[in-house]
C-alpha positions as CSV (number, residue, x, y, z in Angstrom):
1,X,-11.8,-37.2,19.2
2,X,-13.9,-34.2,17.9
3,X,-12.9,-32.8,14.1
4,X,-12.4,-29.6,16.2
5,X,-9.8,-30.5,18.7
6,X,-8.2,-32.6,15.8
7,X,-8.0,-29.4,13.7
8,X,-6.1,-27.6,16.6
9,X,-3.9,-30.5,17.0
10,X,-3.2,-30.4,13.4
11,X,-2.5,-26.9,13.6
12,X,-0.2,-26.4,16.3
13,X,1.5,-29.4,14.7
14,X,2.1,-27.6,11.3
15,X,2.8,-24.4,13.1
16,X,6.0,-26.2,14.6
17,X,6.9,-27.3,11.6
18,X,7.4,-24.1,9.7
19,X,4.4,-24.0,7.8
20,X,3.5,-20.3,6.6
21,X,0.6,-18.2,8.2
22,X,-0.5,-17.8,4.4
23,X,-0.6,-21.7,4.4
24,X,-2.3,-22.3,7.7
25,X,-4.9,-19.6,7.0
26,X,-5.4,-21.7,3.9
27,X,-6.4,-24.9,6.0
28,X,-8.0,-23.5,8.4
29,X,-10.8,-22.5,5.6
30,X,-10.9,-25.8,4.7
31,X,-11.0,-27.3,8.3
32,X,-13.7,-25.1,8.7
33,X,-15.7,-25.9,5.7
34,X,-15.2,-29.6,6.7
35,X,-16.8,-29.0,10.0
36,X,-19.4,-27.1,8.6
37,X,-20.6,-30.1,6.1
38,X,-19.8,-33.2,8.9
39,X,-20.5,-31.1,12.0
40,X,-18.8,-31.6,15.0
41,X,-18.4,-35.5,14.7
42,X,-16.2,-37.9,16.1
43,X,-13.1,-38.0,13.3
44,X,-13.2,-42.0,13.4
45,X,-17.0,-42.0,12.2
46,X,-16.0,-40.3,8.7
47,X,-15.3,-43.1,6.3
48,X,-14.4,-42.6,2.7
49,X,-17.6,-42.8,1.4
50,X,-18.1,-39.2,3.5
51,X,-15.6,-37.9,2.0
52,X,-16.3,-39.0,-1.4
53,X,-19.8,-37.6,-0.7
54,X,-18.6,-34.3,0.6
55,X,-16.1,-34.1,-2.6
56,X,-18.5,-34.8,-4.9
57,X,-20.8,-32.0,-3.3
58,X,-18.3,-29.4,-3.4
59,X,-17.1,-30.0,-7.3
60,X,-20.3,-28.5,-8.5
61,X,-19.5,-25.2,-7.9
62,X,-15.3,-25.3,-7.9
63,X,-13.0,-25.5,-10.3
64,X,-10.9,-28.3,-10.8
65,X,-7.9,-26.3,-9.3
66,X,-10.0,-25.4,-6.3
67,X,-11.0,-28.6,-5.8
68,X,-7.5,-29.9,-6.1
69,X,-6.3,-27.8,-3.3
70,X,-9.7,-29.4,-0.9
71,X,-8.4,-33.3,-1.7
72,X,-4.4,-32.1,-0.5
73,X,-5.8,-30.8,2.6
74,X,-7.7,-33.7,3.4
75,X,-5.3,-36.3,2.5
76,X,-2.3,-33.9,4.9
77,X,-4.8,-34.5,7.7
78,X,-6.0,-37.5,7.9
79,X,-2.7,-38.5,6.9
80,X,-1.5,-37.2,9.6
81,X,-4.2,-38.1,11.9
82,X,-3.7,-41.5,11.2
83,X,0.3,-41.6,11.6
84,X,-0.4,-39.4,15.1
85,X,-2.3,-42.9,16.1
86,X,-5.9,-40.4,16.3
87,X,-7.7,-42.8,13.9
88,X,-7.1,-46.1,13.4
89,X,-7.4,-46.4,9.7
90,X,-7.2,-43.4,7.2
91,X,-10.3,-42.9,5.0
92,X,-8.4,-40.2,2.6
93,X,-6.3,-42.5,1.1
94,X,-8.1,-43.8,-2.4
95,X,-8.8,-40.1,-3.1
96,X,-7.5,-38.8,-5.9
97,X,-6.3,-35.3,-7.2
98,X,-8.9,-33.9,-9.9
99,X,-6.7,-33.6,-13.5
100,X,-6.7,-29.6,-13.8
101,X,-4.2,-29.2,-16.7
102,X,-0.6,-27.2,-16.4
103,X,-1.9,-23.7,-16.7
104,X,0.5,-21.3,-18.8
105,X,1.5,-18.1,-16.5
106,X,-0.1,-14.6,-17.4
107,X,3.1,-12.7,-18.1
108,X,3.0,-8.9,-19.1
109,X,5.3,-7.8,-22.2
110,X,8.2,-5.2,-22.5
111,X,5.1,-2.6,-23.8
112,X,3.3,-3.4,-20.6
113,X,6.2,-3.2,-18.4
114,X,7.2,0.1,-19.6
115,X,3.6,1.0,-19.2
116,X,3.1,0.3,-16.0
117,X,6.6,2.4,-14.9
118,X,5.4,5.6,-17.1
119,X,2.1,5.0,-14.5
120,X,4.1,5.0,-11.3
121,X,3.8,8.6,-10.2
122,X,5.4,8.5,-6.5
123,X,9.4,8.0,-5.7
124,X,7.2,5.0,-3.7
125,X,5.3,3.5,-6.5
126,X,8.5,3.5,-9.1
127,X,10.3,2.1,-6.0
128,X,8.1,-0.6,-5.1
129,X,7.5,-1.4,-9.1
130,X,11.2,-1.5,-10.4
131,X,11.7,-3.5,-6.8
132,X,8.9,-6.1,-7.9
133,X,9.7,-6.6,-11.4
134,X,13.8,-6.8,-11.0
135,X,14.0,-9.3,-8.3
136,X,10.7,-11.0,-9.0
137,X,10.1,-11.7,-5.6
138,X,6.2,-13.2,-4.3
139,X,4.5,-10.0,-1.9
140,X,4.4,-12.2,0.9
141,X,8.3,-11.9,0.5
142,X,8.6,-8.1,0.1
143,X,5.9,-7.1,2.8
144,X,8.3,-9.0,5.4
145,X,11.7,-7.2,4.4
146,X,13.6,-4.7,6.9
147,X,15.3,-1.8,5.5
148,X,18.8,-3.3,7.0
149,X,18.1,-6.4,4.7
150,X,19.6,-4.3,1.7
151,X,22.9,-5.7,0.8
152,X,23.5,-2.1,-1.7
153,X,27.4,-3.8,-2.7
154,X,26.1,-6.8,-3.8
155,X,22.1,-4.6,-4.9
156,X,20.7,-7.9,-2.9
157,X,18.6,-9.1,-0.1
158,X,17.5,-12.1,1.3
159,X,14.3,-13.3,1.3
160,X,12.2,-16.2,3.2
161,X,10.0,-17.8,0.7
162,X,7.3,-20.8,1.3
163,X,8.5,-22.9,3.8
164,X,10.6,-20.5,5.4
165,X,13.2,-21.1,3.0
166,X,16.2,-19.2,2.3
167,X,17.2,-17.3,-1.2
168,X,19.4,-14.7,-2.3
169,X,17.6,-12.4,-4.9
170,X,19.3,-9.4,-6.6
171,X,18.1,-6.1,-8.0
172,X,19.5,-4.1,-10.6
173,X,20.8,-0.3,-10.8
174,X,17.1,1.6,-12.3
175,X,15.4,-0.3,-9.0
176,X,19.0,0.6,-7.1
177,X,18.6,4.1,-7.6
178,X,14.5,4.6,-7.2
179,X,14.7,2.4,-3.6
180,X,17.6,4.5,-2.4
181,X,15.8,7.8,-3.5
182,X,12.3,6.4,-2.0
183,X,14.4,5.4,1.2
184,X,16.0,8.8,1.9
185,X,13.0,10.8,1.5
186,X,11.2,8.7,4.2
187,X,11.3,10.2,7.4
188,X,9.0,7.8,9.6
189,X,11.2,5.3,11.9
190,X,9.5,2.2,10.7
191,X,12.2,-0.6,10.2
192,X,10.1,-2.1,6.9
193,X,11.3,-1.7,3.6
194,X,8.0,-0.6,2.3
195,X,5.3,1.3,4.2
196,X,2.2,3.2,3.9
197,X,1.7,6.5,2.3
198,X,-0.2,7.4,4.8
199,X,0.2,6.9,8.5
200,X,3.6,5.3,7.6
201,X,4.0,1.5,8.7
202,X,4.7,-1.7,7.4
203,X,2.6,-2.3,4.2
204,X,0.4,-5.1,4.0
205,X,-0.5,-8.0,0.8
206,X,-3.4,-6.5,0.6
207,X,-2.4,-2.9,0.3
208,X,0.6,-4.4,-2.3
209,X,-2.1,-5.5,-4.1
210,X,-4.4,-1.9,-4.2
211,X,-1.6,-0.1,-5.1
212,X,-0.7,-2.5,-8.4
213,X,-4.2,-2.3,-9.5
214,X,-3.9,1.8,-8.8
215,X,-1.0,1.9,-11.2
216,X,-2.3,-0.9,-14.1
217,X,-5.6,1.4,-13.8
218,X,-3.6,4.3,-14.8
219,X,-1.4,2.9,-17.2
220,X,-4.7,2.2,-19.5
221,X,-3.6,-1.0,-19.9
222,X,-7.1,-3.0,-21.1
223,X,-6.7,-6.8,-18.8
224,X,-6.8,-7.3,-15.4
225,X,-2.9,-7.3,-13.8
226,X,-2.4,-8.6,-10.6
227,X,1.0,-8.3,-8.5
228,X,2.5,-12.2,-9.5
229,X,2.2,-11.3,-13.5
230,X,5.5,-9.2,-12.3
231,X,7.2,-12.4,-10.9
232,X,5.9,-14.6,-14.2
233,X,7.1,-11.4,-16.5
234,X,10.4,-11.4,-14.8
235,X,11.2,-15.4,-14.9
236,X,10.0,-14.9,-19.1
237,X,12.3,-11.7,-19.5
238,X,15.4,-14.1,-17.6
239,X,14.5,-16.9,-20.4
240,X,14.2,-14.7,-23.4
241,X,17.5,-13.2,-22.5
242,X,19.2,-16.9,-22.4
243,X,18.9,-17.7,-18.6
244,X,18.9,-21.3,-17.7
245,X,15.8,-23.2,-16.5
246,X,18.0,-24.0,-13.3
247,X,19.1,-20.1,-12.8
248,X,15.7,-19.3,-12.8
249,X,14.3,-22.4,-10.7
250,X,17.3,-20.8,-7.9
251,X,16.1,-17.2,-8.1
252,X,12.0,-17.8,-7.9
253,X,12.6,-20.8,-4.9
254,X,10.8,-23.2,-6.7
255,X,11.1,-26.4,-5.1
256,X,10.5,-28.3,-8.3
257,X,12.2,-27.8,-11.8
258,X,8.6,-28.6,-13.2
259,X,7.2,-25.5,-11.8
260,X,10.0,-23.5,-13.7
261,X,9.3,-25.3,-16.9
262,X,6.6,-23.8,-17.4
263,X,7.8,-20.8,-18.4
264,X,9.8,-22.5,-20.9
265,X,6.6,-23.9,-22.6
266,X,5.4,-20.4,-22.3
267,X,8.3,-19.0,-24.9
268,X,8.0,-21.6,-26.9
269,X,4.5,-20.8,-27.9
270,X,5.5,-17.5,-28.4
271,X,7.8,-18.2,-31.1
272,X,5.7,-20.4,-32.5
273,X,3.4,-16.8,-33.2
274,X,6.3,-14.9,-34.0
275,X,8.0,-17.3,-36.5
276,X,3.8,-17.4,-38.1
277,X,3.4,-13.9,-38.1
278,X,7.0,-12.6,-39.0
279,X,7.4,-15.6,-41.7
């Protein structure tokens, strides 16, 4: 069988299973860079030398992270390849993850924070901010929300995170009030919870992601802030305030309690620098 018609196998496979769009846009890069490098071959002709080979290549120029992210996608497909009975040994399976080191999250503090909302000039920006930041949801998450979602006894909504997975996540009454306000001055029919200034409709990651940088721009604030440094600076604020490393494993969906720990590693170090610079 061609790489090709393997790849769209694999694809409609993971499709059924749930797998995100983000994640299958994801693979499909790197099922097109491995066709690129091997060409069109027959999938039982790459051994794992090949792949070794075509590793090894590719590490020159990518981080260890990057690089990481290439060996999981090989060893889901020919992994799965070989358990679908398409090849009859699987060459993926002596390759090894690259070590890349638990990187500590970017977080912004409580000067930043309030930066940022002195910045938000629209009903929509302060909407979409206070939103962000209080419920510390991922944009993929938010950009697929319905106004109807809002559950305004409970200030909650429910969100589908990776994997399709279901969590409750809560808001509190500064977002409450901006989202109703931004809400009632709309007067387009569009069902999403967040939409365009312009032309109104459903917004997009991408525009998420234009309109944070707009507001950091404005706020002065002098390092580059992207939309998850919200998510990471609302799991630290939950920690600093006493919340549980299981809380705030249940309210960010991760799957894995090592994920969350992070952040705990993250407050640690900073009282480390306090206690040095206060004592």
């Amino acid at each position: 069988m061609l790489l090709t018609e393997l790849w769209k196998l694999y694809e409609s496979d993971k499709r059924i299973e749930g797998f995100s769009s983000q994640t299958l846009k994801a693979y499909k890069l790197q099922a097109n860079l491995l066709i690129r490098y091997f060409d069109n071959v027959e999938v039982d002709t790459i051994t794992l030398h090949h792949l070794k080979k075509y590793l090894a290549e590719a590490s020159v120029n990518l981080k260890p992270s990057s690089l990481a992210h290439r060996v999981r996608f090989l060893r889901s497909f020919f992994r799965w390849a070989h358990e679908e009975g398409n090849i009859p040994t699987n060459p993926s399976t002596k390759i090894k993850e690259p070590k890349t080191g638990k990187r500590i999250p970017k977080f912004l503090n409580e000067r930043e924070i309030e930066q940022l909302r002195d910045a938000c000039l629209s009903t929509f920006e302060k909407a979409l901010f206070e939103f962000m930041f209080s419920t510390g949801c991922r944009i993929g998450e938010i950009v697929k929300l319905d106004r109807q979602n809002i559950d305004w006894t409970k200030r909650s909504t429910v969100v589908f995170g990776k994997g399709d997975k279901e969590r409750e996540v809560y808001f509190n009454v500064r977002c409450e009030i901006w989202l109703k306000r931004y809400l009632n001055e709309r007067k387009d029919n569009d069902n999403g919870l967040f939409v365009t200034e312009r032309n109104p409709h459903r917004i997009s990651i991408a525009q998420m992601r234009y309109i944070i940088k707009r507001i950091s721009s404005r706020a002065g604030i002098n390092k580059i802030i992207h939309p998850h440094q919200l998510r990471h600076s609302y799991a630290t604020h939950l920690l600093n305030n006493g919340a549980s490393i299981e809380t705030i494993q249940s309210l960010l969906g991760h799957e894995k309690s090592e994920t969350t720990r992070i952040y705990a590693q993250l407050t640690g170090k900073l009282r480390k620098e306090l206690y040095r610079k206060y004592f």
